[in-house]
N, C-alpha and C positions, 0 to 999 in steps of 0.2 A: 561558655554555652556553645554547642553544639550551631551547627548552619543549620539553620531549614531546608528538607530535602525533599522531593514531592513523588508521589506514586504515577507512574507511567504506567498505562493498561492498554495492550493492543490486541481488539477483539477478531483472530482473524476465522476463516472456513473451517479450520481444524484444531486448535488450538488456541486459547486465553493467554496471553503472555503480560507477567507484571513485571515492575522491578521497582526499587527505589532508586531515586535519581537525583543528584548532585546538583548545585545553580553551574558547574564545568559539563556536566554531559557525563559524566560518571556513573555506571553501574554500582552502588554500594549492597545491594541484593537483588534476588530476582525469584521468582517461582512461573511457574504454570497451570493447568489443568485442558483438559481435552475440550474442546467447544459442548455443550451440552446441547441433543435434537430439540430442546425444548425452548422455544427461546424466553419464558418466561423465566426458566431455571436459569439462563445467564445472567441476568441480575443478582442472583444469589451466589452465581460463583465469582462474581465481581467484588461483592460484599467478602465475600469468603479469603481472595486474596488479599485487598487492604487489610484486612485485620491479621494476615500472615507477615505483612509486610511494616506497619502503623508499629513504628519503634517509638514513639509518642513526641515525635518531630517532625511533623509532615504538617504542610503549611499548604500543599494543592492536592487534588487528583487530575488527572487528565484520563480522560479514553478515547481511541481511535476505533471508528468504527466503519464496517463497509455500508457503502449505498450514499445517500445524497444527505449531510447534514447541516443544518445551520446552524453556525458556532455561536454568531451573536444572541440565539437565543436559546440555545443547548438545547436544540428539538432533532429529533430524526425523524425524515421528510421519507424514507423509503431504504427499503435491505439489498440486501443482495443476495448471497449466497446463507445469511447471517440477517433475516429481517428482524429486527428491533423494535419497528416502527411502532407498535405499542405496549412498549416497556416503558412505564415513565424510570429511566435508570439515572437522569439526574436528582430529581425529588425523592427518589428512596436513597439515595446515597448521603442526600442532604442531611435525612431526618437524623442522622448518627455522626454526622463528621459537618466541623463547621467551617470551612475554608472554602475556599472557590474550589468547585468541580467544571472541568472544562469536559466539552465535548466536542468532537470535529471527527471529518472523513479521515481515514485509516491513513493515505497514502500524503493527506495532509500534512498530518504528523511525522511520517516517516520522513518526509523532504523536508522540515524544517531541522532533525536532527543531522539530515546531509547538508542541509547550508553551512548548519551551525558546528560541527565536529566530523563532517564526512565528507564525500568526495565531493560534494557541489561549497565546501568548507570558502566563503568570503564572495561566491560568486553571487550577483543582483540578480539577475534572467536566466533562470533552469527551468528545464520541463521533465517531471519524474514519471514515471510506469510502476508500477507495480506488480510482479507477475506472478500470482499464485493461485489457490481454489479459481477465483475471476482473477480480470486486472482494473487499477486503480487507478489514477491519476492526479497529478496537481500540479499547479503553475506559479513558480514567485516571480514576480514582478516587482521591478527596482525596489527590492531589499523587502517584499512582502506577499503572502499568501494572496493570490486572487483571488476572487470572492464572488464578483458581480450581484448580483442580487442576494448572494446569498450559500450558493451551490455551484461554483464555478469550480470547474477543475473534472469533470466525468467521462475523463479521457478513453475509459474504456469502452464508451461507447459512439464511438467516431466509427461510422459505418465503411467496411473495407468490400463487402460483397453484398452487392443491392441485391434483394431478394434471395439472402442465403437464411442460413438459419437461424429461429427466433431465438430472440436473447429474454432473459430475465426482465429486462428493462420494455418491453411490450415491443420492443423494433425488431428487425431481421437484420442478422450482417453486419454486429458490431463488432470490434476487434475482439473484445471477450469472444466472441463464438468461435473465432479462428483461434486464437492465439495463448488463451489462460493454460490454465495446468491440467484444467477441466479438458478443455479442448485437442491437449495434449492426448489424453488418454484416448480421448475419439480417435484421434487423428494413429495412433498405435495398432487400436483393437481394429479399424476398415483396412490397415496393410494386412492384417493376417499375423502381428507379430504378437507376442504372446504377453498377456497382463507384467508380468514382473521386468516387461524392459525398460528400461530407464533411459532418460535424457541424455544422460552421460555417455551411455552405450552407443545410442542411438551416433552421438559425434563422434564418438571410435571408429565407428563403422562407416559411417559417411567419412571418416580421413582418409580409408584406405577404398573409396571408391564404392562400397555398397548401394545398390541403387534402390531397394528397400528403404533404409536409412536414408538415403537422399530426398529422398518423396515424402516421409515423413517430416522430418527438416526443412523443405519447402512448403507443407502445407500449412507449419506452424510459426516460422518466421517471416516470408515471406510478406504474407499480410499486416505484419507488425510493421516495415519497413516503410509500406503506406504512411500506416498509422504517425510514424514519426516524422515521413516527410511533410507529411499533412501539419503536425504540429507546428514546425518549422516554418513551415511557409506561414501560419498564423498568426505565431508570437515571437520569431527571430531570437532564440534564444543563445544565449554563450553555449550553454553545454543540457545533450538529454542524458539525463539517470537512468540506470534502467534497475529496480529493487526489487525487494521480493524472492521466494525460494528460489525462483528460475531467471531473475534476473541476470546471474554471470553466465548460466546457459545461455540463455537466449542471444546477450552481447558476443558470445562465440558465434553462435549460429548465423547470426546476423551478416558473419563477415563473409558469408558468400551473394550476400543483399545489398549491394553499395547503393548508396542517395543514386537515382538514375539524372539529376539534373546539377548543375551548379547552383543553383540557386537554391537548393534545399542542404548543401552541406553544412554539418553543424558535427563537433566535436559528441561521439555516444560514449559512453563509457558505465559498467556496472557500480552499484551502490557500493560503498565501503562498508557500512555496518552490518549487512545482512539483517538475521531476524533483531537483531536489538534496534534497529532503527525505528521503530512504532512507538516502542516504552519508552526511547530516551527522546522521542519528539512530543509525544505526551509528556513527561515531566514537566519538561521545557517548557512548551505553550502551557501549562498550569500553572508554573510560576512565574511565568508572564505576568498571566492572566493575575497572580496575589499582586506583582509588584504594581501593577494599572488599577489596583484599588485602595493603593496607600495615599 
């Protein structure tokens, strides 16, 4: 008889990412579909990839989702870029599949598959970022996801400029407004540089001294560097991840931002898995979640 293996689903700004997922952390498939503007229709493409996926050995689902969720009772409290907030998407998932459906924050999941198979692999005390459409965040704490009441971990919105620009989250000047992918493109289109430049470009060009390039690079890193010493000083962590499409950017960019104090140095280093780190931290935490109900 075959292992039970569980469906991994990471809802992000652009893109639905699934897979099926191994009790090792093992990609055994995987598909996508483009995020739909509707967010009723994400329920449906949710549905649409298990059943692409449902090899008739699947023992959990999991989904990662952006904005504030509480896992204990599989409710989404608020969106993001991707609001959910009323889609009942564990009850309709339920009514067709009988296994534990787990649900938690996107960035959640992603840092439990870097504990577990990725760069934060054995370490107790991480602090993750997330850096894509928004950014994300989460904190494990000797050997587990913090939680606090419920919604702990909303690292993206740790204010880096009092009174700058409103975020999604109803405050002004949260590292989301400097620093996500979104912000990125702000921070491009006010140099004057032209929609198709890229991240990548942008450190090309800052190596050889571009001052264009440079100004963009510090108005997007920069503030992230806060954001990390800020964590740091909080929760004293072994090591920060930084995940997400721009996370290995950003860890470049970064290296002209050093901790400005000793007391905020802490080992930064980019996520290993890139995008499959959401699906195989979803698997994961769903078949948790079946083995804690045997």
């Amino acid at each position: 008889m075959a292992t039970a293996a569980a469906i991994g689903i990471d809802v992000g700004g652009t893109n639905i990412r699934a897979a099926r997922v191994s009790p090792d952390g093992a990609i055994l498939a995987a598909t996508a579909q483009p995020t739909a503007n509707e967010p009723a229709r994400v329920a449906g493409q949710i549905g649409e990839l298990v059943k692409v996926l449902d090899d008739g050995n699947i023992a959990a689902i999991g989904i990662g989702l952006p904005g504030r969720v509480d896992a204990g009772r599989a409710q989404i409290l608020s969106g993001g870029f991707v609001d959910l907030t009323d889609v009942p998407l564990a009850s309709t998932l339920r009514r067709s599949f009988r296994g534990p459906v787990v649900l938690d924050n996107d960035c959640n999941m992603a840092l439990v598959a870097e504990q577990a198979v990725g760069r934060a692999r054995g370490v107790a005390n991480v602090v993750m970022f997330t850096i894509g459409t928004g950014i994300g965040g989460a904190v494990f704490s000797e050997g587990a996801i913090l939680r606090g009441r419920g919604t702990a971990g909303q690292l993206g919105h740790i204010t880096v400029a009092s009174g700058g620009k409103s975020c999604l989250c109803g405050r002004h000047g949260c590292i989301e407004t400097t620093s996500s992918g979104t912000a990125l493109g702000r921070h491009i289109t006010d140099a004057g540089l032209g929609s198709a430049t890229s991240v990548e470009m942008l450190l090309s060009r800052s190596a050889v001294g571009d001052a264009a390039a440079n100004a963009v690079l510090a108005a997007w890193a920069a503030p992230m560097r806060i954001a990390i010493d800020t964590v740091v000083a909080i929760f004293d962590p072994e090591l920060v991840v930084l995940g997400g499409g721009l996370g290995a950017a950003m860890h470049q960019a970064l290296g002209c931002f050093p901790a400005e104090a000793v007391w905020y140095q802490c080992p930064v280093q980019p996520a290993e898995l890139g995008d499959r780190a959401g699906v195989i931290g979803a698997g994961l935490s769903a078949l948790a979640a079946r083995a804690g109900e045997r």
